[in-house]
N, C-alpha and C positions, 0 to 999 in steps of 0.2 A: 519470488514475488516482487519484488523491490531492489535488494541488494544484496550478490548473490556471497559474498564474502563469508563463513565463516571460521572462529578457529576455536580451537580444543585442544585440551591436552594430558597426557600424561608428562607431567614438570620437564619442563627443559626440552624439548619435543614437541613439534609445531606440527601439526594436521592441518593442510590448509586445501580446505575442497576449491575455492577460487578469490584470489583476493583484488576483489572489482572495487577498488574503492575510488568515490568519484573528486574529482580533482577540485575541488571548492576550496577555497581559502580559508583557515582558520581564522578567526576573530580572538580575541580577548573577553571570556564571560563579563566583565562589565559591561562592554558596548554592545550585549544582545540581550531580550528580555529573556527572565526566567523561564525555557522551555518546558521542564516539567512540570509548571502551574498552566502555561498557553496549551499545553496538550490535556490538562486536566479539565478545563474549561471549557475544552473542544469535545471532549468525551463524556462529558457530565451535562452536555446542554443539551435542552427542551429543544423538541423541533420549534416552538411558535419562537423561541428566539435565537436559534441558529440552524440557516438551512445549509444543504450540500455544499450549496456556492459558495457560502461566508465560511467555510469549516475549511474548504478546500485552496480557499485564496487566503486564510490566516497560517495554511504552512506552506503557501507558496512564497509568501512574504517575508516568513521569517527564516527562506532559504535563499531566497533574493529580493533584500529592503528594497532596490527599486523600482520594483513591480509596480507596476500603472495598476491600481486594482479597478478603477473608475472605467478604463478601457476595459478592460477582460468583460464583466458586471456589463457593460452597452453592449458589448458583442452578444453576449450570452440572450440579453434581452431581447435584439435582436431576432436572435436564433429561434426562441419560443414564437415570438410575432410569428417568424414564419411559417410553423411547425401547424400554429393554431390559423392558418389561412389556407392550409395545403388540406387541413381538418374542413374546411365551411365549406368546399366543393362537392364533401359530401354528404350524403341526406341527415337529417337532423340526431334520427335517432343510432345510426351509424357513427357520426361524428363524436357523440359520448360517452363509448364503450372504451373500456381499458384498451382491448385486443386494440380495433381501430388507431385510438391515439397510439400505442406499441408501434404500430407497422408505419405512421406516417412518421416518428422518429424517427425511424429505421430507414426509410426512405430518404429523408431529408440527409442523416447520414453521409450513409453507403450507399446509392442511386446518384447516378450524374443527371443533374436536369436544372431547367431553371431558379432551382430551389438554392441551388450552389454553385451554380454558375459552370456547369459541367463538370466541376472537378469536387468528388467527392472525398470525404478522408479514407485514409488508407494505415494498414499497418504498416511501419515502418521497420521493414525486413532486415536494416542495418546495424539499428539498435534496439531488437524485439524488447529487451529487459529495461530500457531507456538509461542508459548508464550514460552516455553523454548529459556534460553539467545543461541542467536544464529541463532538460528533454519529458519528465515526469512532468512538468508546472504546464496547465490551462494553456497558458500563454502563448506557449511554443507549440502547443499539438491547435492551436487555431490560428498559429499563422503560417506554420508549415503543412497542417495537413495531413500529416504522418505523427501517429502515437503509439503507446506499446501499452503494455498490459496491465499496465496504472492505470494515465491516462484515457484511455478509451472510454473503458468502464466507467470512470467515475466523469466523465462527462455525459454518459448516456446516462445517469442517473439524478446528476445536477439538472440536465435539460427534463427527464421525464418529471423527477417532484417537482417542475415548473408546472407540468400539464396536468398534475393530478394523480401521476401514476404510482403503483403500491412497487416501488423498486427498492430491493436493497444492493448491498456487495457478498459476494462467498470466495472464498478462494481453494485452490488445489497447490501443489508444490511449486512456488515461484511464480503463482500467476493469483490476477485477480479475475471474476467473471461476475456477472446481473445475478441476481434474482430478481424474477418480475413472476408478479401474484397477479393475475384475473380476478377480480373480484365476482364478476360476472358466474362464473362457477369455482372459484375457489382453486383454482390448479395454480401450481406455480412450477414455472418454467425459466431453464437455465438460458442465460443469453449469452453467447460468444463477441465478446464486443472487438476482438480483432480479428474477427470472421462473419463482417455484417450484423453482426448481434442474431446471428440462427440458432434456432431451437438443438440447444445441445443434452445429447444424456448424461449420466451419473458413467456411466459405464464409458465413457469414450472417454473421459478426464483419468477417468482407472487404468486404461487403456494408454495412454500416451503419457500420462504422468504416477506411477506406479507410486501408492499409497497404502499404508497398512491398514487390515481393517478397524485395530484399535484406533487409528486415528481419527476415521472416519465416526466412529462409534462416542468417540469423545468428543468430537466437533470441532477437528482441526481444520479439516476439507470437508468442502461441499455441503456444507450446512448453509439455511438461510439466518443470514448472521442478525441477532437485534439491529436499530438506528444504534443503539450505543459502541457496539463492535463493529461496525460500518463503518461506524467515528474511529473509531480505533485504527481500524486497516487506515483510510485517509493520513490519519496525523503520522503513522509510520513511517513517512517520509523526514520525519525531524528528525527521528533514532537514525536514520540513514545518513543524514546529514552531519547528526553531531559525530559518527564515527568517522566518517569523511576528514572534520573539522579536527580530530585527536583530539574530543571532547570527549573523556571517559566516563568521570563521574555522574557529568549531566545524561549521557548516553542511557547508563545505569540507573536513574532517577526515571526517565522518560519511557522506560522499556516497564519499569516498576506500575509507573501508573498505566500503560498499555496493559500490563496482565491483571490488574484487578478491574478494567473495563472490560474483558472478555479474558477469563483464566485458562480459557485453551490457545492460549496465543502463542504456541511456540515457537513462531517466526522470531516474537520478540524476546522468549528466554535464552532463543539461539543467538542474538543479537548481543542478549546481555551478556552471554558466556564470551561472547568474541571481544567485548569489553574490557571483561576482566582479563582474561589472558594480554590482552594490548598493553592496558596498566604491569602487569607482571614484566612483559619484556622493556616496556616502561625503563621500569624502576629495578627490575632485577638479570632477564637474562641479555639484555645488549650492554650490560656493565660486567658480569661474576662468569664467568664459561663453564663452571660448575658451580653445581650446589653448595658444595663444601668453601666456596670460597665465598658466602653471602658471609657478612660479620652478621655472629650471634644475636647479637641486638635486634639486627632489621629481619632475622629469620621468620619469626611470627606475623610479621606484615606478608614477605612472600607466601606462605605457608595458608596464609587466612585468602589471598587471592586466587591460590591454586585452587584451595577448593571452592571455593565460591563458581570458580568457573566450572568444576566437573559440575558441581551442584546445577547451573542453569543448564546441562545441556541433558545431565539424568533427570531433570524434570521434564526435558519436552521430550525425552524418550519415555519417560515412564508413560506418555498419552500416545502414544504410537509414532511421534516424529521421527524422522531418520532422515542422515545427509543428502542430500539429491544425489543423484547419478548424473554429472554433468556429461558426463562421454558418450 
């Protein structure tokens, strides 16, 4: 979905499905704000006082302070102006419908035309996961063009709750994708946002991205996620970040409040397991090359890390998660 790194273990024994960690520079926890309170803030707020845009440009910000947020915010503005001009061309009662506004998004998009100056966005085939530094933030998927499977999504639903529309986020193994509700008759339909945002099934995501059906069943995948777990997926970007940063404990704070904003969140119990184990080799297996050579004293601290990490990852098994099949 975001960061495809994780690790596990039995002690002293590293499992590492892929370790994509993004090259961003560590800070000093003084010179950055308390992330697990900005993510709690971000997850606990009211739509009337935080929408997609502001949720989504508060962890772009706090992953790169010098983020123009003022530009991102006029562009975006922008974007609606034109989305709702491309709307008034057609007839009145056509122009108010969920479907309609949907398709002139989508349009405006993915369609080359004067709307965009011929060049419309595209997925960016080179770094589908967006692991180059950046590449996940607003900023850079609207001046390049090209966004992945973050990005996309959550800028087709920052632009749609401008127009009105019932969108949220769902995600499948490593990826994010729309939910967009008709209100009109009540369906809601999957949007593929680095494939045009087309009407995608339940079964084609099962199909290309192989999930259990406990997961499914517990709402790991493919669920229409609340606004609060929507929020959650968004801010997910700071857990990526602080692991990035070899910010461990804040990592483990920020993943803590992700799971009790959406407790099927096993992206982020996998996160936190990848945490703990980082701390362990930390502190224990890049100093002792065996077990038996940790002095006694500091045994109970490795011992209490070890498991804590099987612990996050037999939680997001015990809901059907399982490692990807990257090959």
């Amino acid at each position: 979905m975001i960061n495809q790194g994780t690790n596990r273990m039995p002690f002293v024994v590293l499992c590492t499905v892929m370790a994509l960690l993004l090259p961003w520079s560590a800070q000093s926890t003084e010179q950055q704000p308390d992330s697990a309170k900005l993510v709690r803030d971000i997850v606990d707020a009211p739509a009337e006082k935080l929408t997609f845009t502001q949720a989504k440009l508060a962890v772009d910000k706090f992953i790169d302070p010098a983020l123009n947020e003022g530009e991102v915010r006029s562009e975006i503005d922008e974007m609606v102006v034109t989305v709702r001009k491309m709307l008034s061309t057609l007839p009145q009662e056509a122009a108010a419908t969920d479907m309609e506004k949907m398709k002139a998004l989508r349009a405006f998009i993915y369609e080359p035309g004067q709307w965009n100056d011929g060049e419309p966005f595209q997925y960016d085939l080179s770094d589908p996961f967006g692991q180059q530094p950046g590449a996940q933030q607003l900023s850079h998927y609207l001046k390049t063009k090209k966004g992945n499977c973050v990005s996309m999504p959550i800028l087709f639903i920052v632009l749609g709750e401008r127009l009105g529309l019932d969108l949220t986020l769902s995600t499948a193994p490593l990826h994010v994708f729309v939910k967009f509700t008709d209100r009109a008759t009540g369906q809601t339909w999957n949007l593929e946002t680095t494939s045009g945002a087309g009407f995608t099934r339940d079964s084609h995501y099962r199909k290309i991205m192989p999930m259990t059906d406990e997961a499914i069943a517990n709402g790991i995948y493919l669920k229409k996620l609340s606004r609060q777990e929507a929020l959650s997926v968004i801010a997910t970007g700071i857990l990526d970040n602080l692991l990035a940063a070899q910010r461990y404990d804040d990592a483990i704070a920020v993943a803590d409040v992700l799971i009790e904003a959406n407790p099927a969140d096993a992206y982020a119990m996998a996160k936190k397991g990848t945490a703990y184990y980082r701390l362990l080799d930390r502190e224990f297996i890049s100093k002792y090359p065996k077990e038996s050579d940790i002095p006694a004293g500091m045994l109970p601290r490795a011992l209490e890390l070890q498991r804590a990490n099987q612990a996050a990852f037999a939680k997001a098994e015990a809901l059907g998660w399982r490692e990807p099949d990257l090959n």
